[in-house]
PyMOL Python script that loads the backbone (N, CA, C, O; Angstrom):
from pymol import cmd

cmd.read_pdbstr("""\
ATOM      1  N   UNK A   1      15.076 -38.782   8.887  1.00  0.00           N
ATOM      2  CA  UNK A   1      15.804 -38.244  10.008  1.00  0.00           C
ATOM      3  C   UNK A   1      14.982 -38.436  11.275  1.00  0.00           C
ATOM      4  O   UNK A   1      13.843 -37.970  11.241  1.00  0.00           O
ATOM      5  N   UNK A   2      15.332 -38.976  12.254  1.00  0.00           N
ATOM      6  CA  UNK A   2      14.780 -39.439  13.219  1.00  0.00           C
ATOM      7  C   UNK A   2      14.993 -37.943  14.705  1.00  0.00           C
ATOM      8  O   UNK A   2      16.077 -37.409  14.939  1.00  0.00           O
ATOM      9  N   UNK A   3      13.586 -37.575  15.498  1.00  0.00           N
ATOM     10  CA  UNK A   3      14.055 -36.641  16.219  1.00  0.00           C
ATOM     11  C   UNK A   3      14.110 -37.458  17.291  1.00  0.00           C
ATOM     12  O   UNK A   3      13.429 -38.415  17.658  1.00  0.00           O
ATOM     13  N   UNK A   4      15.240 -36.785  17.809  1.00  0.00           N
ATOM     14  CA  UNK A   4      15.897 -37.182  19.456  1.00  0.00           C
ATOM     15  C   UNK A   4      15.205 -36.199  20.097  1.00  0.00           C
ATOM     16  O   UNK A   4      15.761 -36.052  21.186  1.00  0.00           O
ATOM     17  N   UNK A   5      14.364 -35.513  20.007  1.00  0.00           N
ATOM     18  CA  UNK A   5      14.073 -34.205  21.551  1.00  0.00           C
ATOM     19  C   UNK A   5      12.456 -35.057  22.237  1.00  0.00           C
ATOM     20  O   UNK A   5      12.227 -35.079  23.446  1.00  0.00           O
ATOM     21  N   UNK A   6      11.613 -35.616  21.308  1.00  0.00           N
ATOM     22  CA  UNK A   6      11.204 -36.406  21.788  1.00  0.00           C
ATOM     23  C   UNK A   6      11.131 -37.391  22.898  1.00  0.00           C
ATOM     24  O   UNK A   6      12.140 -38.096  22.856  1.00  0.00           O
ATOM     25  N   UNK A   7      10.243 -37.763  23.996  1.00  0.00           N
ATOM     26  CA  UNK A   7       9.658 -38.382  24.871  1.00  0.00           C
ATOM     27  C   UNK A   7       8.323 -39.250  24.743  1.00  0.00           C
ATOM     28  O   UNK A   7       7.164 -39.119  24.349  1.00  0.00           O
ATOM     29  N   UNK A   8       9.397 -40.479  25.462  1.00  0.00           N
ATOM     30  CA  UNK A   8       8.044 -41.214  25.207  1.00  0.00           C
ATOM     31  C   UNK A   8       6.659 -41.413  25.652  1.00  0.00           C
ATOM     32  O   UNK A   8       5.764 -42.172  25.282  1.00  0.00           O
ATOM     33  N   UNK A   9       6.786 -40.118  26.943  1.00  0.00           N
ATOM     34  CA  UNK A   9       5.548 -39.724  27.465  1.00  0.00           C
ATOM     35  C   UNK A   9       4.607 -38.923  26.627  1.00  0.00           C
ATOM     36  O   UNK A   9       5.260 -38.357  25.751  1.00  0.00           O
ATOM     37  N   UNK A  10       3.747 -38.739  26.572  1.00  0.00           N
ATOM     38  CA  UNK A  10       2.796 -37.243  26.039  1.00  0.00           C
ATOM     39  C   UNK A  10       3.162 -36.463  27.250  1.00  0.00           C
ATOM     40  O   UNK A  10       3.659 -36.949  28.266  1.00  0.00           O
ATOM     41  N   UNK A  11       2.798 -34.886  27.005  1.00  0.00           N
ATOM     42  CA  UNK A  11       3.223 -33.726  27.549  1.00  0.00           C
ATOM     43  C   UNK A  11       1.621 -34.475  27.934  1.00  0.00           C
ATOM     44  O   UNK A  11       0.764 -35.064  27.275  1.00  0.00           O
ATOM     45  N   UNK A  12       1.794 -34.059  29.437  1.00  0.00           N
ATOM     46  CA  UNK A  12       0.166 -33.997  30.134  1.00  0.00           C
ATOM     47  C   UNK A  12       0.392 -32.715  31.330  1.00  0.00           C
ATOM     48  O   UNK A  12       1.495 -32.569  31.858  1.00  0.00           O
ATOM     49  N   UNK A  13      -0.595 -31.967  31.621  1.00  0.00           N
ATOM     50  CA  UNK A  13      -0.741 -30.700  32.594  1.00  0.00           C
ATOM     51  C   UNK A  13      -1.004 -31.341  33.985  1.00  0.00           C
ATOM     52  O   UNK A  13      -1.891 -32.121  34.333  1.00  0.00           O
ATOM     53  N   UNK A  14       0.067 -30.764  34.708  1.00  0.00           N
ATOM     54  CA  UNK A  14      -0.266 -31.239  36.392  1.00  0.00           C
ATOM     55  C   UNK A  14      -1.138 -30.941  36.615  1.00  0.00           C
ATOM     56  O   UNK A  14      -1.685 -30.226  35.776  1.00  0.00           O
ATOM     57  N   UNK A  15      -1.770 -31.214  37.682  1.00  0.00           N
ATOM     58  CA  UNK A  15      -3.404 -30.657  38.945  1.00  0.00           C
ATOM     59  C   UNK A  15      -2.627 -29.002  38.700  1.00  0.00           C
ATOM     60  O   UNK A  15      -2.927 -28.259  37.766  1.00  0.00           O
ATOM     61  N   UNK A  16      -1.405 -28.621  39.970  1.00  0.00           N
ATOM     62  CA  UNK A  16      -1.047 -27.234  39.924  1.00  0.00           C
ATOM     63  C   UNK A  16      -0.670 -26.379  38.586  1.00  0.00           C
ATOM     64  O   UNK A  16      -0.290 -25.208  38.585  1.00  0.00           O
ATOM     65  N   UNK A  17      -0.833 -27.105  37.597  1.00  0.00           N
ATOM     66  CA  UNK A  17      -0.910 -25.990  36.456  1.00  0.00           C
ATOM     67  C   UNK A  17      -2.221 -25.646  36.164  1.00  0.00           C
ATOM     68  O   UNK A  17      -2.575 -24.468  36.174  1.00  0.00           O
ATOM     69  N   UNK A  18      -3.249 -26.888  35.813  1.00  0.00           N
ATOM     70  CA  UNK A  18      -4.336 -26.848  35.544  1.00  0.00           C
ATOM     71  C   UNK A  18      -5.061 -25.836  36.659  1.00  0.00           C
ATOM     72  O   UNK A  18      -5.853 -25.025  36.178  1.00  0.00           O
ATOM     73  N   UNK A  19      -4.814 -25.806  38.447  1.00  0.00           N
ATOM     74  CA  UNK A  19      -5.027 -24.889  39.141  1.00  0.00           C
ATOM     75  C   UNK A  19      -5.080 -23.468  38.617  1.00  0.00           C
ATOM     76  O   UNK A  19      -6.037 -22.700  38.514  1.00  0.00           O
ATOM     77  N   UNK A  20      -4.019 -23.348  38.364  1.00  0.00           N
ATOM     78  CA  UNK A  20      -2.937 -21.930  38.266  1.00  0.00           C
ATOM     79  C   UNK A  20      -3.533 -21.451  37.055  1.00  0.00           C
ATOM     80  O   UNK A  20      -3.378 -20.237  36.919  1.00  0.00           O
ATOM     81  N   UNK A  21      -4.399 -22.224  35.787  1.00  0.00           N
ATOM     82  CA  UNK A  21      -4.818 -21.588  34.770  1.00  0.00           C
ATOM     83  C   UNK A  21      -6.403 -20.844  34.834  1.00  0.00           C
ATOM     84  O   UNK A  21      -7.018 -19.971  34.222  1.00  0.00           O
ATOM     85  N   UNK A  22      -6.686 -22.023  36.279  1.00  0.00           N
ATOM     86  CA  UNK A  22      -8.428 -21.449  36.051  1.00  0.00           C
ATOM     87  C   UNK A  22      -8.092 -20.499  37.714  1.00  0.00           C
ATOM     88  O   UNK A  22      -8.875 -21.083  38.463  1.00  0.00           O
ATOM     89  N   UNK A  23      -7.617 -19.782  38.289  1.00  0.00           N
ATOM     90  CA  UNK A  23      -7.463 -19.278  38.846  1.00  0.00           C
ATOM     91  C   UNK A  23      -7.330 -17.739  38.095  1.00  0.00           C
ATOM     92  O   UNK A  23      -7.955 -16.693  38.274  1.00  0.00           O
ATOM     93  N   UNK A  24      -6.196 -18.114  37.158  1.00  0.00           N
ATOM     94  CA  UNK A  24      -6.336 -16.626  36.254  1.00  0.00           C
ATOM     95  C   UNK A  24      -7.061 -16.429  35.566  1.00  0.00           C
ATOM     96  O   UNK A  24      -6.961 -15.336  35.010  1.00  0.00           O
ATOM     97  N   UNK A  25      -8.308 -17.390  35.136  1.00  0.00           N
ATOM     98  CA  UNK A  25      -9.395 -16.942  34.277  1.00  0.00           C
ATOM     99  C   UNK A  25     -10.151 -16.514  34.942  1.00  0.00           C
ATOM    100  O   UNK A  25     -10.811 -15.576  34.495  1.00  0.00           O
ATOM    101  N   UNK A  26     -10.388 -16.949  36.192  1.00  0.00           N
ATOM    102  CA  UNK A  26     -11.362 -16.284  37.551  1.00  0.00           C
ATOM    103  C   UNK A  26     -10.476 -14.826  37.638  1.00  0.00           C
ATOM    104  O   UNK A  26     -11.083 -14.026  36.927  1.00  0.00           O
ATOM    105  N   UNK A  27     -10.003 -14.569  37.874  1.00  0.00           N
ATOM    106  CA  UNK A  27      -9.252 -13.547  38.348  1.00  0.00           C
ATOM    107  C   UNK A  27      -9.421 -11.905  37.176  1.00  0.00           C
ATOM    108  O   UNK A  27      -9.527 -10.696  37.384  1.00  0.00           O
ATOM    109  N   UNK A  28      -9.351 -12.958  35.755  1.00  0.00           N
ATOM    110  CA  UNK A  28      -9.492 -12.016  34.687  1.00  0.00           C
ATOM    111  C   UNK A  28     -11.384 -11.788  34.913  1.00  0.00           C
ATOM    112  O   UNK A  28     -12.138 -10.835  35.109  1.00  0.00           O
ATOM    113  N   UNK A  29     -11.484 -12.917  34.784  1.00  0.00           N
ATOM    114  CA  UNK A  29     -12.962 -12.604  34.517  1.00  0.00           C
ATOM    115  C   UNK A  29     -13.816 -11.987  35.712  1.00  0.00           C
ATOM    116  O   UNK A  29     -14.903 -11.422  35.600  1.00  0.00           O
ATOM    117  N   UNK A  30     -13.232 -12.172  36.655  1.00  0.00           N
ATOM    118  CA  UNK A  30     -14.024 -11.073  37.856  1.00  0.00           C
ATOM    119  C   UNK A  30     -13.451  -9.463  37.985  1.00  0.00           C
ATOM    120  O   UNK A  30     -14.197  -8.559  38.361  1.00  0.00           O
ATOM    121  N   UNK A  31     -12.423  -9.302  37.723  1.00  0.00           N
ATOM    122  CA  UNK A  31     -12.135  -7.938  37.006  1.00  0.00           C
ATOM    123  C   UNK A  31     -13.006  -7.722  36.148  1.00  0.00           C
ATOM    124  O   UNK A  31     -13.932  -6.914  36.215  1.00  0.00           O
ATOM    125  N   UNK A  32     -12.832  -8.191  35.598  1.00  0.00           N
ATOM    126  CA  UNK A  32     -14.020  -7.727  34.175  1.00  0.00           C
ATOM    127  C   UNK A  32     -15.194  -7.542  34.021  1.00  0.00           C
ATOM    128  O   UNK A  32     -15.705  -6.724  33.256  1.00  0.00           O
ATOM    129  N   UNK A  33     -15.965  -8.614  35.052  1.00  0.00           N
ATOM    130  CA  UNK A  33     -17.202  -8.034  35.389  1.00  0.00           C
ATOM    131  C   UNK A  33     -17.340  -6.999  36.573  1.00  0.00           C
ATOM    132  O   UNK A  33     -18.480  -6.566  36.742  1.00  0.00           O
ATOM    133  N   UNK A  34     -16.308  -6.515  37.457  1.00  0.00           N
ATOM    134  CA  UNK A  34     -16.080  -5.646  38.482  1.00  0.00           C
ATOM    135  C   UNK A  34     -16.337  -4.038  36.987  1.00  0.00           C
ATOM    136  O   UNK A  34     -17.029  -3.022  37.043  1.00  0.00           O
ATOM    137  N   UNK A  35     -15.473  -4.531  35.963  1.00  0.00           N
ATOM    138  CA  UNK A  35     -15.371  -3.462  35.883  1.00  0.00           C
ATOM    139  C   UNK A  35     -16.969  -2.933  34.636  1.00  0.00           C
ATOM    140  O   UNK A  35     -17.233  -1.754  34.400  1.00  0.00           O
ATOM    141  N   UNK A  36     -17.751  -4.100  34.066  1.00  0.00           N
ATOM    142  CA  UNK A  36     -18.320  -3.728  33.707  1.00  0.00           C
ATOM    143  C   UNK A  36     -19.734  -3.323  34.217  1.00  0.00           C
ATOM    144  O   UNK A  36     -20.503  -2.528  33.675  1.00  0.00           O
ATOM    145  N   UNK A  37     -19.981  -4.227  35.697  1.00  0.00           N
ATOM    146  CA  UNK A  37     -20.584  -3.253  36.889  1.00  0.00           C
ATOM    147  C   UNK A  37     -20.844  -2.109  36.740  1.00  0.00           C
ATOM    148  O   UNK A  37     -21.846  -1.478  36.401  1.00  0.00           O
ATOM    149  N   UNK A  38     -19.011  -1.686  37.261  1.00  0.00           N
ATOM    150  CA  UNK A  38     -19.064   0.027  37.205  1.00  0.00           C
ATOM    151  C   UNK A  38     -19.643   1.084  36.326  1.00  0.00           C
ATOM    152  O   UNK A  38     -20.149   2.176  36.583  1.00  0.00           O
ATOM    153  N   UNK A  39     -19.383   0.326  35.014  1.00  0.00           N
ATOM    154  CA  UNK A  39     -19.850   0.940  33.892  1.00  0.00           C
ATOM    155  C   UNK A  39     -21.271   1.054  33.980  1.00  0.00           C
ATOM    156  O   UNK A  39     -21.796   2.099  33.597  1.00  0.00           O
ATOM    157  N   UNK A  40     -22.096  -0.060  34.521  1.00  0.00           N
ATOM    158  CA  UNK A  40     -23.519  -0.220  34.198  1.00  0.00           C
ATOM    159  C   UNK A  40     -24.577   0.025  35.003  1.00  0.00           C
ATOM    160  O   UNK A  40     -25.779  -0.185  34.844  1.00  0.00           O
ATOM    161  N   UNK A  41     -23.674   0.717  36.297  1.00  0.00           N
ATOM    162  CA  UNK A  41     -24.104   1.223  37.799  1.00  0.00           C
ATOM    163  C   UNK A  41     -25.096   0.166  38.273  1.00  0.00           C
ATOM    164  O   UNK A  41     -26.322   0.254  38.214  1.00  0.00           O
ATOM    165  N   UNK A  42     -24.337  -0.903  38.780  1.00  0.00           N
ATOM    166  CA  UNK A  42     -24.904  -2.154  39.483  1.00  0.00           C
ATOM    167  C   UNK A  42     -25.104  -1.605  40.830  1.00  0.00           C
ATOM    168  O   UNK A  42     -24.450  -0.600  41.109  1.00  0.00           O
ATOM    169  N   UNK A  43     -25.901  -2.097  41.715  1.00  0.00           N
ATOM    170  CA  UNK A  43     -25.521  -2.008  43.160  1.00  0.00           C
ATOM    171  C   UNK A  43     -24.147  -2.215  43.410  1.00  0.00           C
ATOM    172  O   UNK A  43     -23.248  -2.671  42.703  1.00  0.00           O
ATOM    173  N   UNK A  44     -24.183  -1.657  44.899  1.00  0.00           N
ATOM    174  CA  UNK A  44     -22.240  -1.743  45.551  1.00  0.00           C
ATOM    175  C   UNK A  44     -22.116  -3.234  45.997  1.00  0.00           C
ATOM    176  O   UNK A  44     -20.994  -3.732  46.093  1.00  0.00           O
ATOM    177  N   UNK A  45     -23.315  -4.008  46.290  1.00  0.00           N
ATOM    178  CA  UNK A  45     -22.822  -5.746  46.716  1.00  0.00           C
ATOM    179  C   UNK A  45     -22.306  -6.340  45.617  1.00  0.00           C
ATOM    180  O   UNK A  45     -21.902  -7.444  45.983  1.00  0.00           O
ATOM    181  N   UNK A  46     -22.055  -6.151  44.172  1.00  0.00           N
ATOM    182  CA  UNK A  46     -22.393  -6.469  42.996  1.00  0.00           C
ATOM    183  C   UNK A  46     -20.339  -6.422  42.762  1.00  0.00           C
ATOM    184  O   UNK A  46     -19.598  -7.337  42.406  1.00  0.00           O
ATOM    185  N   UNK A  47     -19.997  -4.977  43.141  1.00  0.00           N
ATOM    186  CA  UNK A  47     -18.608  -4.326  43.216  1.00  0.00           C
ATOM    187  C   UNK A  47     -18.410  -5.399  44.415  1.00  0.00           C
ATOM    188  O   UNK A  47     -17.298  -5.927  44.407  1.00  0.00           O
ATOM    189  N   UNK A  48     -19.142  -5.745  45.272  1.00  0.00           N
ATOM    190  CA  UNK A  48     -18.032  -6.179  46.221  1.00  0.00           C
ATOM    191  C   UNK A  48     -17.759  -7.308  46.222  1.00  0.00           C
ATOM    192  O   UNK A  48     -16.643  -7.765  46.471  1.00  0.00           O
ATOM    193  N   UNK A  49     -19.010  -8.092  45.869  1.00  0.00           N
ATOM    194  CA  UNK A  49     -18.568  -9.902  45.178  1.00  0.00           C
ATOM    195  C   UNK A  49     -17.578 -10.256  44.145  1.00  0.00           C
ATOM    196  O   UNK A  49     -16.973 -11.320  44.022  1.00  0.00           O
ATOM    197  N   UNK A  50     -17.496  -8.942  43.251  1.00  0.00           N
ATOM    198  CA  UNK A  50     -16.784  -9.416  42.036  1.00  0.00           C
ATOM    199  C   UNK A  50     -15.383  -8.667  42.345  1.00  0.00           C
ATOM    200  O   UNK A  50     -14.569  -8.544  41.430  1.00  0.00           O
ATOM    201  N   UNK A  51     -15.061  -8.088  43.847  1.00  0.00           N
ATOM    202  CA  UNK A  51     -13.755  -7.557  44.161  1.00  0.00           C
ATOM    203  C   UNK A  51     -13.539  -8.366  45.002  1.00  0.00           C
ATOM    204  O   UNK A  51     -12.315  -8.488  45.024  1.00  0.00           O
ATOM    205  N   UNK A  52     -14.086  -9.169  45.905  1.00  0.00           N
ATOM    206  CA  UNK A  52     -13.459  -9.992  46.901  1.00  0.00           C
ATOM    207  C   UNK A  52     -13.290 -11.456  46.205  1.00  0.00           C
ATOM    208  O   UNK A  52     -12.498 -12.245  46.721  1.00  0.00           O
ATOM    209  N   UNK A  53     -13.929 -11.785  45.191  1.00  0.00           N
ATOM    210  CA  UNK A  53     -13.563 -12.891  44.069  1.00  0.00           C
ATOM    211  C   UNK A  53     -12.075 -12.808  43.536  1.00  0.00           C
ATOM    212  O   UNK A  53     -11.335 -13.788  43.449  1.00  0.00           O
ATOM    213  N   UNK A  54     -11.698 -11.390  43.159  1.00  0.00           N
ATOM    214  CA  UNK A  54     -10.658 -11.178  42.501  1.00  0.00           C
ATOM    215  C   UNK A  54      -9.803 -11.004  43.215  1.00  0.00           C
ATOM    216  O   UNK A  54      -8.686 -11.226  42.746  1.00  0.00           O
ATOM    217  N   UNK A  55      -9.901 -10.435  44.974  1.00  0.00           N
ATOM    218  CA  UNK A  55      -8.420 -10.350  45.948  1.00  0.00           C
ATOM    219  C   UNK A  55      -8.304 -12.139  46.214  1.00  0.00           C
ATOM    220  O   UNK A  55      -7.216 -12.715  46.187  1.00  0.00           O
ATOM    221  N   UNK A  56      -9.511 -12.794  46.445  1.00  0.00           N
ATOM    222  CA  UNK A  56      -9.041 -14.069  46.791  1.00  0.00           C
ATOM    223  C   UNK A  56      -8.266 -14.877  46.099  1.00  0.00           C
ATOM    224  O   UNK A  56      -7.323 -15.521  46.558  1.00  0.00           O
ATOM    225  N   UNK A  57      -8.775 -14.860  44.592  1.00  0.00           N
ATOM    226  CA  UNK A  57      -7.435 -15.612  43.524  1.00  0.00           C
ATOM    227  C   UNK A  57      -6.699 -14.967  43.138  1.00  0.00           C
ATOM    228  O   UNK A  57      -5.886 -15.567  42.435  1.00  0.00           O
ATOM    229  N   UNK A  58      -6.515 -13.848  43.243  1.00  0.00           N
ATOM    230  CA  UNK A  58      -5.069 -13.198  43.173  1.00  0.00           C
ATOM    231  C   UNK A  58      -4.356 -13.348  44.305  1.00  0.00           C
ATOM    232  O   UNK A  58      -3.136 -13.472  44.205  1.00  0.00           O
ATOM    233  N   UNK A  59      -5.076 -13.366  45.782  1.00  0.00           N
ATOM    234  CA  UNK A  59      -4.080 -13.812  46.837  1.00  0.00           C
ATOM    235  C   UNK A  59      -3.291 -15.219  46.681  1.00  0.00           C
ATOM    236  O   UNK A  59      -2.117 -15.563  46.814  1.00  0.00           O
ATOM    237  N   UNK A  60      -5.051 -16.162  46.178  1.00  0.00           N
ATOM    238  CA  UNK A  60      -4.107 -17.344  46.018  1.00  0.00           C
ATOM    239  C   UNK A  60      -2.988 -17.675  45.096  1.00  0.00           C
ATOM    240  O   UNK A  60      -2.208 -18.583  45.384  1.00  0.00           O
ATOM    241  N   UNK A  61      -2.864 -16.935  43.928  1.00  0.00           N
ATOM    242  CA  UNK A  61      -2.300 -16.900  43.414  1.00  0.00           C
ATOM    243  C   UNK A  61      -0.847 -16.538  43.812  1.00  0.00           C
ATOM    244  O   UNK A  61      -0.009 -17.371  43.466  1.00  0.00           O
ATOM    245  N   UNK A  62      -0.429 -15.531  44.423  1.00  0.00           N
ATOM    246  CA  UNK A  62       0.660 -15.211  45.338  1.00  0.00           C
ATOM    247  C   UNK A  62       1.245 -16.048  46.009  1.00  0.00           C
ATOM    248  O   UNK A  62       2.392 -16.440  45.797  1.00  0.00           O
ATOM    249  N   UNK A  63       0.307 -16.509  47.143  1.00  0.00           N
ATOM    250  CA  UNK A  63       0.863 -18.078  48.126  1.00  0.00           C
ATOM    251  C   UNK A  63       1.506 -19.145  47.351  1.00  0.00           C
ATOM    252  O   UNK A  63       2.633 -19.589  47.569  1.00  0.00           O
ATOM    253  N   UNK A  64       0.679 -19.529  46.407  1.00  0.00           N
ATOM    254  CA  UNK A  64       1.428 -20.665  45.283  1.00  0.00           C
ATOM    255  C   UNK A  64       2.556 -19.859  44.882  1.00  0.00           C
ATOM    256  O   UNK A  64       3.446 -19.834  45.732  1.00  0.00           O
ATOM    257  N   UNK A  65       2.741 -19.303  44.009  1.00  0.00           N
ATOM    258  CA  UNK A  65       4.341 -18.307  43.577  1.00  0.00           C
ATOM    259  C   UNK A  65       4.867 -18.723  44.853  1.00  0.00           C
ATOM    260  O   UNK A  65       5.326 -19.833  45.123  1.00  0.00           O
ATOM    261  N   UNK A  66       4.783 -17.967  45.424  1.00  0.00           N
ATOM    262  CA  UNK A  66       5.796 -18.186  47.044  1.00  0.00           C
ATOM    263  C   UNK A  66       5.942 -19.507  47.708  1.00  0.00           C
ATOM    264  O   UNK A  66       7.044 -19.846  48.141  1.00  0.00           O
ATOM    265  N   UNK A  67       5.017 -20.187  47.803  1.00  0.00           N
ATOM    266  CA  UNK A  67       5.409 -21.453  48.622  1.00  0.00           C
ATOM    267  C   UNK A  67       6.343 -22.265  47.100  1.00  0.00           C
ATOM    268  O   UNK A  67       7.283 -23.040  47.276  1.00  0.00           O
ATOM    269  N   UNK A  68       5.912 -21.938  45.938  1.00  0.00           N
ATOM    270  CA  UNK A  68       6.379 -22.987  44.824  1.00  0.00           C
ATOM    271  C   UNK A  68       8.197 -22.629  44.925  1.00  0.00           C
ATOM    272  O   UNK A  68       9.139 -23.421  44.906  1.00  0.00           O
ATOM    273  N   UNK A  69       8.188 -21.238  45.024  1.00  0.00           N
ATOM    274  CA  UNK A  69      10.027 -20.792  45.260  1.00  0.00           C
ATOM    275  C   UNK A  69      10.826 -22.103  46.400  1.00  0.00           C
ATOM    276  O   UNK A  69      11.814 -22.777  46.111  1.00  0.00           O
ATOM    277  N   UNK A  70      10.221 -22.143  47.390  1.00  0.00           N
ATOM    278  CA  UNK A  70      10.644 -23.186  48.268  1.00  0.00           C
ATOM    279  C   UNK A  70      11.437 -23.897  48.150  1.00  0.00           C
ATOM    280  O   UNK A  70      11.654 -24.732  49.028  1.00  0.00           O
TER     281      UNK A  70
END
""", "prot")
cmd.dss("prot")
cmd.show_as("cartoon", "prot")
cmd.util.cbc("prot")
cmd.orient("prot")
C-alpha cells in the first residue's frame, strides 16, 4: 500500500522556528535560574540579569506572535 500524505521534501525547521525554540529555552532557563537565585540568596544584580534576560525574550517573543498575525 503506497502512502499518499507524503512529500517529496524532508520536513526541515525554518530560521523563525528554530528562533522561536531557543528563545523559549532562554526564557525557561532564566526563570529558573531567577528563581533558584532566590532560593540561594544570590546578590540582587544576579535577580536582575536573570529578570531582564527573561522580560527581553519574552518581549521578543510577543513582537514575533504579533507581527507573525499580520
Amino acid at each position: 500500500m503506497r502512502n499518499t500524505t507524503t512529500s517529496t521534501e524532508p520536513d526541515r525547521l525554518s530560521p523563525g522556528d528554530i528562533a522561536r525554540t531557543l528563545l523559549w529555552t532562554v526564557v525557561v532557563a532564566s526563570a529558573l535560574a531567577n528563581m533558584a537565585t532566590s532560593f540561594g540568596g544570590a546578590d540582587t544584580w544576579v535577580h536582575l540579569v536573570c529578570g531582564a534576560v527573561t522580560v527581553l525574550c519574552a518581549g521578543t517573543l510577543v513582537v514575533r506572535n504579533l507581527r507573525g498575525r499580520r
